[in-house]
Structures are given as C-alpha cells and as structure tokens.
C-alpha positions in Angstrom: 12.7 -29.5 46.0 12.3 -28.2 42.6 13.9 -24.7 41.5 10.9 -22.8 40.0 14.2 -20.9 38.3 15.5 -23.5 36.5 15.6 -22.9 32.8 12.9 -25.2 32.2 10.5 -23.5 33.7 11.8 -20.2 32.7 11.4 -22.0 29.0 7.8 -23.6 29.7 6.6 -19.8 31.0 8.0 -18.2 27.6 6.3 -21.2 25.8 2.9 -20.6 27.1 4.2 -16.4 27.0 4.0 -16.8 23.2 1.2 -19.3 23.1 -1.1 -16.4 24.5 0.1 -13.9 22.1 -0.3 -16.2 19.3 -3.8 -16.5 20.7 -4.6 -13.1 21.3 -3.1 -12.3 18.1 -5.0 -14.9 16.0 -8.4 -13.5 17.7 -7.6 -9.8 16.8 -7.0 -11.3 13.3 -10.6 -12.3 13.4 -12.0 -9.6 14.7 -10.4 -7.4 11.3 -11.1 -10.2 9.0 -15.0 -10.3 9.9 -16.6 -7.4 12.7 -14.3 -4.4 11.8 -13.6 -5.1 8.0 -14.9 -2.6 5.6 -13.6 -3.6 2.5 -10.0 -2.5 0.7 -9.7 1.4 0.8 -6.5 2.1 -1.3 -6.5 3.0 -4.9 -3.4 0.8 -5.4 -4.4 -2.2 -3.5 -7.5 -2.3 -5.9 -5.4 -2.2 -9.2 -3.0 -4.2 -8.1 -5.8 -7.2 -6.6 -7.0 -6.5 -10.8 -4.0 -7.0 -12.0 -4.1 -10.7 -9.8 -7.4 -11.3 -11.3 -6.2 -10.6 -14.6 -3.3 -13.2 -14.1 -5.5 -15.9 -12.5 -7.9 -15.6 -15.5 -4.7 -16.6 -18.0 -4.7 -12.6 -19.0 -0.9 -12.3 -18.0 0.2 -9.4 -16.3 -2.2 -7.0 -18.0 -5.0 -4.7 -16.4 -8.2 -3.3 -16.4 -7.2 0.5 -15.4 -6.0 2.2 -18.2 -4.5 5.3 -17.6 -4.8 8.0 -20.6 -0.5 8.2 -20.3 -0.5 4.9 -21.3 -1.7 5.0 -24.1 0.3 7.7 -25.3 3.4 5.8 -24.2 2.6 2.7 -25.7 1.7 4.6 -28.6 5.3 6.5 -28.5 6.6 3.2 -28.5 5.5 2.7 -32.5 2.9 0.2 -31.7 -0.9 0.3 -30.9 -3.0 -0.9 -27.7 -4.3 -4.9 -28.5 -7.2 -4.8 -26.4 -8.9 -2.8 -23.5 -9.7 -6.1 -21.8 -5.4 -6.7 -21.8 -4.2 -3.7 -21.8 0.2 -4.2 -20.6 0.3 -3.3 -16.7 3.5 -1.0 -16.5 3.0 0.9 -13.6 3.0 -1.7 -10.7 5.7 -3.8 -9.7 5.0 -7.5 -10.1 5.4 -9.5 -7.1 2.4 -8.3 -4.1 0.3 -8.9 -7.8 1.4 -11.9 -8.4 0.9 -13.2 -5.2 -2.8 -12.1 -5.0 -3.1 -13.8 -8.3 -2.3 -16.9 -6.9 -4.4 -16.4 -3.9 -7.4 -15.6 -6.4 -6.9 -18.5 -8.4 -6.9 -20.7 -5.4 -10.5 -19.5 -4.7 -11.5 -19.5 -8.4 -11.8 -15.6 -7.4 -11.7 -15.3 -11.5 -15.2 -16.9 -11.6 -17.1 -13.4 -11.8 -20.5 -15.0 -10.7 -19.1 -17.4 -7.9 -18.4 -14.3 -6.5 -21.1 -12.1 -7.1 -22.0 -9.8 -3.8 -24.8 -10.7 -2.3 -27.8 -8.2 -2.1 -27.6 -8.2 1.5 -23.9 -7.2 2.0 -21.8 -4.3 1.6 -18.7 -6.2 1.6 -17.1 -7.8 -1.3 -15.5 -11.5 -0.6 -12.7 -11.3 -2.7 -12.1 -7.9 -0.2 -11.4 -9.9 2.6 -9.3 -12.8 0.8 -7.2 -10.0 0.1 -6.9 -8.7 3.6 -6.5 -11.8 4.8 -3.3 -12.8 2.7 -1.7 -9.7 4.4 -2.7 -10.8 7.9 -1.2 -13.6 7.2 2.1 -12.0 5.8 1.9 -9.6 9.6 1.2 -12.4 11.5 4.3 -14.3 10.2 6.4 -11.3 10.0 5.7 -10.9 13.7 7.0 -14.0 14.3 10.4 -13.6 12.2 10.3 -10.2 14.3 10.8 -12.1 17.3 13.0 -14.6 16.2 15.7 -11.9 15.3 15.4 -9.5 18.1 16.1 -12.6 20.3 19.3 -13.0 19.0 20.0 -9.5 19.1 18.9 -8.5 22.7 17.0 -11.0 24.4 13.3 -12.9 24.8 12.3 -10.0 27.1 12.6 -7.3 24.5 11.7 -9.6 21.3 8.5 -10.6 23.8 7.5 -7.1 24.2 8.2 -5.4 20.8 6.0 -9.1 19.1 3.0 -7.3 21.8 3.5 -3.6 20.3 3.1 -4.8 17.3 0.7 -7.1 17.4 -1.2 -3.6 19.0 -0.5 -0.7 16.4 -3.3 0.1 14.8 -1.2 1.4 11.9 0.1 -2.0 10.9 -3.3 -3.6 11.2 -5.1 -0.6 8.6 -2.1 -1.8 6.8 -3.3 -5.4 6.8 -6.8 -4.4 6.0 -5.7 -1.6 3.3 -5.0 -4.5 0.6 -1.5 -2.1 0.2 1.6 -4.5 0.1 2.9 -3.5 3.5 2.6 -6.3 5.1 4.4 -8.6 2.7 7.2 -5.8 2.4 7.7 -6.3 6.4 7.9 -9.8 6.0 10.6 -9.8 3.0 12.4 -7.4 4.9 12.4 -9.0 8.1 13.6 -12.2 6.4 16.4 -10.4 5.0 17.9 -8.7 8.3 17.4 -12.3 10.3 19.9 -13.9 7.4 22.0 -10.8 7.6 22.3 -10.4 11.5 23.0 -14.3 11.0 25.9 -13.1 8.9 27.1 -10.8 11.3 27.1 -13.1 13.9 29.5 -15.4 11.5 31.8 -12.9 11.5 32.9 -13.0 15.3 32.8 -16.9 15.2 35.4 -16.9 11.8 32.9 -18.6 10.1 31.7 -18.3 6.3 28.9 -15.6 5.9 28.2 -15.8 2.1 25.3 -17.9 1.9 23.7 -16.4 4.5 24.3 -12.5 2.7 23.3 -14.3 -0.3 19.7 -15.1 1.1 19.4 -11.8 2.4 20.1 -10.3 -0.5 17.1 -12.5 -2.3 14.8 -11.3 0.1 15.9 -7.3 -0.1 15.6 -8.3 -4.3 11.6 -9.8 -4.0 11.3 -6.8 -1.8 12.6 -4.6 -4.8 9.6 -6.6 -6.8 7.3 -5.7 -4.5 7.9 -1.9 -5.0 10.3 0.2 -6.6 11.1 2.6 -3.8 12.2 0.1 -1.6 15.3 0.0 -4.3 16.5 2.8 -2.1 16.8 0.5 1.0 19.0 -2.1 -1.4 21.2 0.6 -1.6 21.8 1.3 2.6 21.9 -2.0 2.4 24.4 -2.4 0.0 26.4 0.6 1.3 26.8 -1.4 4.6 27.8 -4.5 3.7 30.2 -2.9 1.2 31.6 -1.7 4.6 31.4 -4.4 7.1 32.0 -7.4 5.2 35.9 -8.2 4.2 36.9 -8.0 1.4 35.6 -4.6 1.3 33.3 -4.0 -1.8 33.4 -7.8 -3.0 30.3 -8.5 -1.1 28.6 -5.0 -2.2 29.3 -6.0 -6.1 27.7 -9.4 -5.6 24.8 -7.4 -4.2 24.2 -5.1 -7.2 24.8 -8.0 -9.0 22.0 -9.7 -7.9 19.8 -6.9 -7.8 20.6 -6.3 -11.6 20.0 -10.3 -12.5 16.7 -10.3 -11.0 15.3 -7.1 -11.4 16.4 -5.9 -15.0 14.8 -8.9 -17.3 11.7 -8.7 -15.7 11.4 -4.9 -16.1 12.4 -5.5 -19.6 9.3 -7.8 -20.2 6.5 -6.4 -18.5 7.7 -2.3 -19.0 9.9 -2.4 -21.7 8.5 -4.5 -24.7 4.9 -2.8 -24.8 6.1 0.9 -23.4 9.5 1.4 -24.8 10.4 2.5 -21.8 12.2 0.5 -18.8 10.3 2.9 -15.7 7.0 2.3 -17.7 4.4 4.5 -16.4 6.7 4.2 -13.1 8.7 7.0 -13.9 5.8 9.1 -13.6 5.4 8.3 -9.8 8.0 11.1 -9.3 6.2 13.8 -9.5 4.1 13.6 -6.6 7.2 13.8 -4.5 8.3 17.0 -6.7 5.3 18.5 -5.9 3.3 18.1 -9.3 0.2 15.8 -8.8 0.9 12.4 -10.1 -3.0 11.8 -10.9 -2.8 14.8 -12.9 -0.1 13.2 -15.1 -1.5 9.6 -15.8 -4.6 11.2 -16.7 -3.3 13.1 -19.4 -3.4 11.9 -23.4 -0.9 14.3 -24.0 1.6 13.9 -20.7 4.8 15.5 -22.8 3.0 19.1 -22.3 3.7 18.6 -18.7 6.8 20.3 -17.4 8.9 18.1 -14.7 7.8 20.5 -11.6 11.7 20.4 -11.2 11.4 24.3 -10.6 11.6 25.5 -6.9 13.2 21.6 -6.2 15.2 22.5 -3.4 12.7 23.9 -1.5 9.7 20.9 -2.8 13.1 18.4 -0.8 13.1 20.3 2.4 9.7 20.8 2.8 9.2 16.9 2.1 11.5 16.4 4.2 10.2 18.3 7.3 7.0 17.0 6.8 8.6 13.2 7.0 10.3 14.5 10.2 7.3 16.0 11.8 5.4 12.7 10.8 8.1 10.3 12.3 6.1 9.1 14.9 3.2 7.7 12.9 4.8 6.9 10.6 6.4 4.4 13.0 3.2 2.7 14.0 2.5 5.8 16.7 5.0 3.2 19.2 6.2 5.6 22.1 9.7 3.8 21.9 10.5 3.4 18.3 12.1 6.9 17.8 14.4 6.5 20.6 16.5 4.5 18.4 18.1 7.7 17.1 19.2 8.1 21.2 20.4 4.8 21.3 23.1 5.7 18.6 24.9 7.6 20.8 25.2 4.6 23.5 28.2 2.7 23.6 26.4 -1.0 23.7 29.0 -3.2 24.6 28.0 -6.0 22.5 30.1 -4.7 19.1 27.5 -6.5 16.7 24.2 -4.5 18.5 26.8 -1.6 17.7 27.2 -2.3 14.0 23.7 -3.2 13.5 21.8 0.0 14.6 24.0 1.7 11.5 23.0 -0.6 9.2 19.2 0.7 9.9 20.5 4.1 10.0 21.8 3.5 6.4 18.2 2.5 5.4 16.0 4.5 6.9 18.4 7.5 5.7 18.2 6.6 1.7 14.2 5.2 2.6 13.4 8.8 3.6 15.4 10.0 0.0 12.8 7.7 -1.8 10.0 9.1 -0.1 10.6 12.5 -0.3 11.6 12.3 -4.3 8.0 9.7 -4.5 5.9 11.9 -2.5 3.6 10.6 0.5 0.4 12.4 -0.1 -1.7 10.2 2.1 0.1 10.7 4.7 0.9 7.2 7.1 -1.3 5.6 4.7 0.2 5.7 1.7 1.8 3.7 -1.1 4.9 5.2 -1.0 5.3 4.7 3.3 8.2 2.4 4.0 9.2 3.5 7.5 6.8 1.2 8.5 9.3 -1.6 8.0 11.5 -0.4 9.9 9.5 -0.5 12.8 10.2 -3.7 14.5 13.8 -3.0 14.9 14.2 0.4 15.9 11.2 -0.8 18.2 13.8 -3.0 20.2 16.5 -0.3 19.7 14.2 2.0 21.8 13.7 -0.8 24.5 16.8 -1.5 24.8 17.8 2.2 25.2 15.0 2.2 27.9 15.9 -0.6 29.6 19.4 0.5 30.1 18.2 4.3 31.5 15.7 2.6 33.8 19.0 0.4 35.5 20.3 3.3 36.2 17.5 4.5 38.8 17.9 3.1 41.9 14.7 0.9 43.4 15.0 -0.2 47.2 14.4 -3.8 47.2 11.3 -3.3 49.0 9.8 -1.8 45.6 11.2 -4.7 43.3 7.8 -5.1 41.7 8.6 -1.5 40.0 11.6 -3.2 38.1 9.5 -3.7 35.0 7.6 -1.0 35.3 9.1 0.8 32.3 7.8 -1.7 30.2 4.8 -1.6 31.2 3.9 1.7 31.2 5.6 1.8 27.5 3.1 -0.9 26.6 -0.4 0.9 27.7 0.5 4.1 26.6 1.6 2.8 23.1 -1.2 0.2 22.5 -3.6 2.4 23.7 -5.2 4.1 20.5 -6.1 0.6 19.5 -7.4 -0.7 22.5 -9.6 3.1 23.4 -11.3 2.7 19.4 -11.6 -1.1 19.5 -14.8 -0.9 21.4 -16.8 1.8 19.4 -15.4 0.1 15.8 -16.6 -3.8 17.2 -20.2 -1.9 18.5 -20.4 -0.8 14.6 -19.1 -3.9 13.0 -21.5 -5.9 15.5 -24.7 -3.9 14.6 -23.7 -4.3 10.6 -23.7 -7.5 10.7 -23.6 -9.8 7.8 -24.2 -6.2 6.0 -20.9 -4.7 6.5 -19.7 -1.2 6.7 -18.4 -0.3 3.3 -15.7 2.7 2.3 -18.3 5.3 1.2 -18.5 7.5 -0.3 -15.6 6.9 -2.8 -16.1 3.6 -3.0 -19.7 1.1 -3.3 -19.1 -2.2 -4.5 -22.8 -3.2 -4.6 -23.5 -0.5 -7.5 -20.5 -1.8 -9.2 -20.5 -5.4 -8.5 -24.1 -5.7 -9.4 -25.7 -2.8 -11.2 -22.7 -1.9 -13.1 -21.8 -5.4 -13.8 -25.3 -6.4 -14.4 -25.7 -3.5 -17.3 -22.9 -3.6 -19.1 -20.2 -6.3 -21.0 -17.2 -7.3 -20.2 -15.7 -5.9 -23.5 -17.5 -2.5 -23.1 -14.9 0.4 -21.2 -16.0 2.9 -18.8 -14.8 6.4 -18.0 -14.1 6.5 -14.3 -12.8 8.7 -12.2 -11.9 5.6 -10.0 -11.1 3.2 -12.5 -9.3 0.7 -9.7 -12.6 0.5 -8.1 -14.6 -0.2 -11.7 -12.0 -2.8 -12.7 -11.8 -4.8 -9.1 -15.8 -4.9 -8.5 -17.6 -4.6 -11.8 -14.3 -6.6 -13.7 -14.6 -3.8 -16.5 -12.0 -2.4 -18.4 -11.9 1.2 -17.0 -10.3 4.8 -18.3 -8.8 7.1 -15.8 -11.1 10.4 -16.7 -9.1 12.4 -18.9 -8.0 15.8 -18.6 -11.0 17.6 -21.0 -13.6 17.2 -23.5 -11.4 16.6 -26.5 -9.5 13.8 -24.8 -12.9 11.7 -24.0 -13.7 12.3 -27.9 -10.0 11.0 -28.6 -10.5 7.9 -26.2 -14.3 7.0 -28.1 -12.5 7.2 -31.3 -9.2 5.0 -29.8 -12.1 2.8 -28.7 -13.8 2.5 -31.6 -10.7 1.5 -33.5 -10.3 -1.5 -31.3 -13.5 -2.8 -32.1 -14.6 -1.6 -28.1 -17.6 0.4 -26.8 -17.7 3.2 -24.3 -21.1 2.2 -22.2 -20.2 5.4 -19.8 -18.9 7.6 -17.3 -18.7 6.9 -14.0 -18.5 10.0 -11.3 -18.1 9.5 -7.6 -16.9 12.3 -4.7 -13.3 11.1 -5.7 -13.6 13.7 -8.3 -15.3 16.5 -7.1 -14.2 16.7 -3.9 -10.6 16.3 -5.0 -10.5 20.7 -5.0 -12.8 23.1 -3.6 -15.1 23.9 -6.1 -13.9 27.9 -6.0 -10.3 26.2 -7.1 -11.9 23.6 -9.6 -13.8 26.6 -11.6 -10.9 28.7 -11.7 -7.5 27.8 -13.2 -5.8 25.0 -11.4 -8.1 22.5 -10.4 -7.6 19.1 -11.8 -10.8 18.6 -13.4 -11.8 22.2 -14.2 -12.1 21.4 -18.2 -14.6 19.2 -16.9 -16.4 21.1 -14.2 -20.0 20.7 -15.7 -19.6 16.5 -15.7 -17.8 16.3 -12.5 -19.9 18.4 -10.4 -23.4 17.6 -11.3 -23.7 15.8 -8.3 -24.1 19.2 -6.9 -26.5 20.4 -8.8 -28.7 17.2 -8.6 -28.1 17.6 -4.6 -29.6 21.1 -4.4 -32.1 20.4 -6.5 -30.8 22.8 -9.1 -30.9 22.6 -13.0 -27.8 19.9 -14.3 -24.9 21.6 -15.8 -24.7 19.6 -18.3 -27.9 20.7 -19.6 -27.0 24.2 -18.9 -23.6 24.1 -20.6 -23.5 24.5 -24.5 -19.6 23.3 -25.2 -20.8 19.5 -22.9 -23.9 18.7 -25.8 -21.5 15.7 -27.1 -21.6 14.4 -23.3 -25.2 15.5 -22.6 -26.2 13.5 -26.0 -24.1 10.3 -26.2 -24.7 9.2 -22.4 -27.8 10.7 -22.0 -29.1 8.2 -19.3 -28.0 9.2 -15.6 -28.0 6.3 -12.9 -27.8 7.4 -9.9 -26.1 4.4 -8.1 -25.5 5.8 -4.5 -28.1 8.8 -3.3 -29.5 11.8 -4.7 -26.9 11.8 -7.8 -23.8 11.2 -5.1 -22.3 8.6 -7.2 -23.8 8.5 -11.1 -23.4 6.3 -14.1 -24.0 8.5 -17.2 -25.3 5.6 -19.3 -25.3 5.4 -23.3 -28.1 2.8 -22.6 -31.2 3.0 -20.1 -30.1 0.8 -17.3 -32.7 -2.1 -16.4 -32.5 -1.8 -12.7 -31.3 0.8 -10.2 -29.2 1.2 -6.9 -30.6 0.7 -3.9 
C-alpha cells in the first residue's frame, strides 16, 4: 500500500499548494489591474512615468516638470536651459525610469494620439501599463521571497509569509501607486537570495565571491532606483565587512562597486547640466529636517532658504518616534513582522539563521537613518518608505519566532488539529483589512465600469489628456501646481508654480528667451488645500504671495466676486490669462487661459 507520507506526495501537495496561490494571486492581480484601478496617485510615479516617456520618444533622460530650482541651478552652473520640451532630469534616479521607458516604448506609449483617453473613461491606459509593470515586479518578488525563506527555515513558513504577502493591502497600493516599490523589493530580494547563498558557502568551505558579487549588483540597481536605499548598501556593507574572511576585503570590493556604477552615471545625468553631483537631489533633505521640500524646488531663488538645520536634534527624534510609532504599517500592517526584533534575542540553533537576522538589523537600522534625514511626509505611502522591503524577511523571522513559542504549549493528542492553529489565526487577522475592503472597493469598481474611478480631486486626466492637450502645443509651458500630472496626461512641458508674482514674470521672460510660450496656469486643490486658508493668508503658508490665484476656486464656489479681480498687485495675472476654464466643477480645478479655449470639461 502506498505511504500517503512519502515525499512525493508531500512534493505533489506543495506543487498544487503553490499552483493555487499562483492562481489566487494572478486573479487579485486582475482584479487591481482592471475593477479596483483608479489610475497612478503619486506625485513621483507621474514624473518619473514622464521621464520614460521622454526616453521612449528619443528625448534622453530629460523631463517635462521643471522645477523653478532648476533652473537656478542649471543657471549657477554658467550655462542656460536648451529647451522646456528637454529640460536635464536631475532629481530622480534613473533606473524605475528607465524601465518604464522601455515598457512605454514597447506599447508605442510615445504615440500621444494612440493613446488618447477615451471620452467615456476616467482612466488613462498608459496608467495601468504602469501599474501593471509593478505587479509584475511583486508578483515575481514574491516568488524570490519564497525561494529564500525556503532555504532559510522551511516550505511551511516560505508558504505562509508568499500568502501574507500576496494579502497586504500596503504592497498592492504600492503596485497600483506607479511608486518604484515594487521593483525595489524585487532587487532587494534578489540580492539577500545570492547573499544567503554566500552564507551558506561558508559552512560548506566553498568559494562565496561570485555569489557576494551578484548580490552586490543587485543592492547597486537598487541604489539606481533610489538614492536612500544607498543607506541599506552601507548595513550591507558593514556586514559583510564582518562576516566574510578576510575581514574588510569583501566590504572594499563592495564600495568599490557601488562607486564604479553609481558615480559615472551621476556624473552624466546630474553633473554636466547642474554642476552639481546630488542635482536637485540634495534638496530632498529637507523634508526630513523639517523644512518643506516643495517649498524649496519651487523657488527661483532657493539660496535664500536657510538649511532648517536649527532645532536638528529635536527634528531626528521626533522623526524618529514617528517611524517607531508607524512600524507596524509601515511593515505591510502583518501581525508577525515586528516580532523579528523578539526573535533577536532567541538562540536559533542553526548559526547561519543566527547571523542572518543581524544582517537585516544592520539595514533596517541605517534604512531608518535615511528616512528620518529624507523625511516621510506621506506617511506608509511615500517615496521615501523603504521598510517595506524589508518585510518579507522579518515576516519569516516573526513566524519562526511564533512557531517556536507555540511548541512550547502543550496540546493533548486528542486536539492535534490545533497544531497549526497559530498560523492560522496569524493569517486572518493579518489579511484581514484586505479581504473586509475588497468587497465595497469591487462593488465600486463594478458599478464604474469601463468609466473608472479616477484620483480626484487632485488629479483628472480627462481635462488634461483632452481639453488641456486639445488647446494648447506641445512647445507651449504651463504653470502648474501639479506639473507631474500636466506632463504625464496632457505631455506638456510644465512649471512647478513658483513662490510669488515676480517669479511667474521671471519665468515668462526665461520663456520667452527660449523662443517658448506660457499658454497658462493650471490650479487644482493640491494648492489650496495644501494649508488652511487662515495659515495661507498670514505669514507661513506656502502659497501665501499667491493667495488671490490659488484660492479663487473659493471664491468661484461661494459664488463670491474673484480675487483676482479684486486684488490690484494680480492685474499682470488677471490681464495676460484672462480666460478661466473651469476643467473639473464650479472653478474646482481651472485653467487660466491666455487664449479662449474651444471646448470645455465635462
């Protein structure tokens, strides 16, 4: 008689185990792609998805959001912007860009009118070819997710951490975000397979170079991808400077290949046109400082602002509380993943699970150093939020720790079925935000339809896509407050909205020396509900020089008299874009047009 035990059918259950995840997993992909989809919602997914355009149209890495500091850096530097329409990209890092360049090109997503929106959607295509390439990039980094924690536990825990994942809601806003997340996860996850593969070559005496060297390739694309992840390189490097022998030979070879990769290619693409080798990078520190960022690249004149290095200590504590309190989503909201800081304390007999678990220590200790300097103003959401990577693995850390605690209570062998029950209990109670909003968001996406649901009210890609696109050139730039979105839907070369009055008349006559025309200025909530309006009018809001532009959307809503009309020092504004489009509403987004437009939003 056949032993259901024998290994191969313990191997033919895991196979059709991981056949029904892949399934499962594949149809939640769907249901993201095409029911609960509302389009990308991150400022910096949007400019860098331009900056892929740009590259799949032959532009090079240049952009269509121009940033006020950029101009004043570039002309620091002794030279002079070329063009609006390829203005140097010095900001982003290149690789999630270059990627999504790629992808566009593939689909001729350069071909402006193949991809026009259709006036019965919401949704714009190129949107969910984005979101889809970072599916894609989760979906494969679960599967390197469970390829490592099977060598370093087992198929039990590597089987349960691939279903956590495949359920945290977190990861898949990630995927849908356009942010490069996903692709971060997957480079890093690459690069801890190769370098657990290492480890393990140590206890058998065998050579581990060329697997640390294809580790260390994948930490530098993950450099490329973005800059703060350059903290994680060095935990990284600070392990293996300390674990590998010869002590330090393996750490040099590290920064070595970090410098060989990274350097040249910050020399072309930030140095040349900015003079500087952090580009408009460096200015990404002062969020984290606690001076706004935004406030920064929107200035003409950014050497007025003051590093807000005063009260510093204080700004790195409170970050750094703030991080602490927000551990747990920032892990994905996973029940187990924080135990991993228990499971330091645990003698684990296997010495490489041991070594390991300091190793993500390492990097999740200078991670959090990057993030508080950087900033993470959005919360689990934003740019700047790399605990996400490390996820996974302190996922299986946490499982393992469990799974050891629950040994220890003693089940009578009448209640046997409660020897998983750990695990199981783990997996509702962590998978259940996703699974309690799935319903309600597939009853919306459902009733859209073909429509779509998009990210109002900052963003509306018909109005831009269409109306925008359909009154203007492509060689004409427009004053936004949310140039990203301008650039990605409309494909216009857009201008951050400077700081005042005298900076727009600087930029027309910037503009006008490069041959370009301002068509108008584009005003969404973005802008005025950035501050409370008591704050704007006073003395600190961001866009308090420009309180009668940015807030007539007010005025317009209560049916009042425009400020601009009202306000004597705004006649230059008032006379020069004199046609207001109202593309979303009563007034709640407008276009103030130099030109009448010939059709209006719907």
């Amino acid at each position: 008689m056949a032993n259901n035990n024998s290994p191969k059918n313990a191997d033919k259950a895991l196979a059709y185990r991981l056949m029904t995840l892949f399934v499962i997993l594949l149809g939640l992909a769907v249901i993201s792609l095409f029911i609960t989809f509302k389009g990308l919602s991150s400022p910096r997914a949007m400019e860098q998805a331009q900056i892929g355009k740009e590259l799949a149209s032959g532009n090079g890495y240049s952009t269509k959001v121009i940033r006020p500091a950029a101009i004043w850096q570039i002309k620091q530097n002794g030279k002079e912007p070329a063009s609006f329409n390829q203005f140097p990209e010095t900001y982003h890092a290149p690789l999630n860009p270059l990627i999504y360049g790629s992808v566009i090109k593939a689909v001729q997503g350069n071909d402006t009118q193949k991809w026009r929106m259709p006036k019965n959607s919401n949704i714009y295509g190129l949107d969910r070819i984005i979101a889809a390439t970072c599916t894609l990039f989760f979906i494969a980094a679960i599967g390197v997710n469970y390829l490592l924690i099977s060598r370093i536990f087992d198929n039990t825990i590597a089987f349960i951490t691939a279903i956590l994942l495949m359920f945290c809601q977190l990861m898949w806003q990630f995927a849908q975000s356009g942010l490069p997340q996903m692709l971060m996860l997957l480079l890093f996850s690459l690069a801890m397979l190769h370098l657990w593969k290492a480890i393990e070559k140590t206890q058998e005496d065998k050579s581990f170079m060329s697997s640390i060297l294809i580790a260390g390739f994948f930490m530098c694309l993950l450099a490329l991808t973005h800059w703060i992840t350059i903290w994680i390189y060095i935990g990284f490097t600070v392990f293996c400077a300390i674990f590998f022998k010869p002590k330090g030979v393996v750490a040099t070879i590290l920064i070595g290949m970090l410098a060989v990769v990274v350097l040249p290619i910050t020399y072309f693409i930030y140095t040349i046109p900015s003079g500087s080798s952090l580009g408009m990078a460096f200015y990404a520190i002062h969020d984290g400082l606690g001076f706004s960022e935004d406030y920064l690249l929107r200035s003409l004149s950014p050497e007025d602002q003051q590093l807000g290095i005063q009260g510093l200590f204080v700004q790195i504590i409170s970050s750094t509380l703030s991080q602490l309190s927000s551990l747990y989503g920032n892990l994905g909201s996973i029940l187990v993943a924080p135990l991993f800081f228990i499971s330091l304390i645990h003698p684990f007999r296997n010495k490489l699970i041991r070594s390991f678990r300091w190793l993500i220590l390492l990097m999740v200790f200078f991670a959090s150093i990057g993030m508080t300097l950087y900033g993470t103003r959005d919360g689990v959401m934003d740019s700047n939020q790399v605990l996400i990577l490390f996820t996974p693995l302190m996922t299986a850390y946490g499982l393992a720790m469990l799974a050891i605690l629950w040994a220890k209570v003693q089940i009578n062998q009448s209640m046997q079925m409660l020897r998983n029950a750990h695990f199981i209990i783990i997996i509702f109670i962590s998978i259940g935000p996703m699974l309690f909003s799935l319903p309600l968001n597939l009853k919306r996406g459902l009733s859209a339809g073909k429509v779509g649901i998009p990210h109002t009210p900052f963003y509306y890609p018909p109005s831009l896509n269409r109306l925008v696109a359909d009154n203007t050139s492509e060689d004409e730039l427009i004053i936004s407050d949310t140039p990203w979105a301008v650039a990605w839907y409309a494909n216009r070369p857009a201008l951050w909205l400077p700081h005042n009055l005298d900076q727009i008349k600087a930029i027309e006559t910037i503009a006008q020396d490069l041959g370009s025309n301002i068509s108008g200025i584009h005003i969404t909530p973005y802008s005025f509900n950035s501050d409370p309006i008591i704050r704007t009018a006073g003395a600190y809001g961001q866009y308090k020089d420009l309180f009668p532009l940015v807030y007539g959307a007010w005025a317009a809503q209560a049916k009042a008299p425009n400020f601009l009309a009202s306000h004597p020092d705004f006649n230059h504004i008032k006379q020069n874009y004199k046609y207001p489009v109202p593309l979303l509403y009563a007034n709640y987004m407008t276009f103030y047009s130099k030109e009448a437009f010939s059709a209006t939003a719907r």
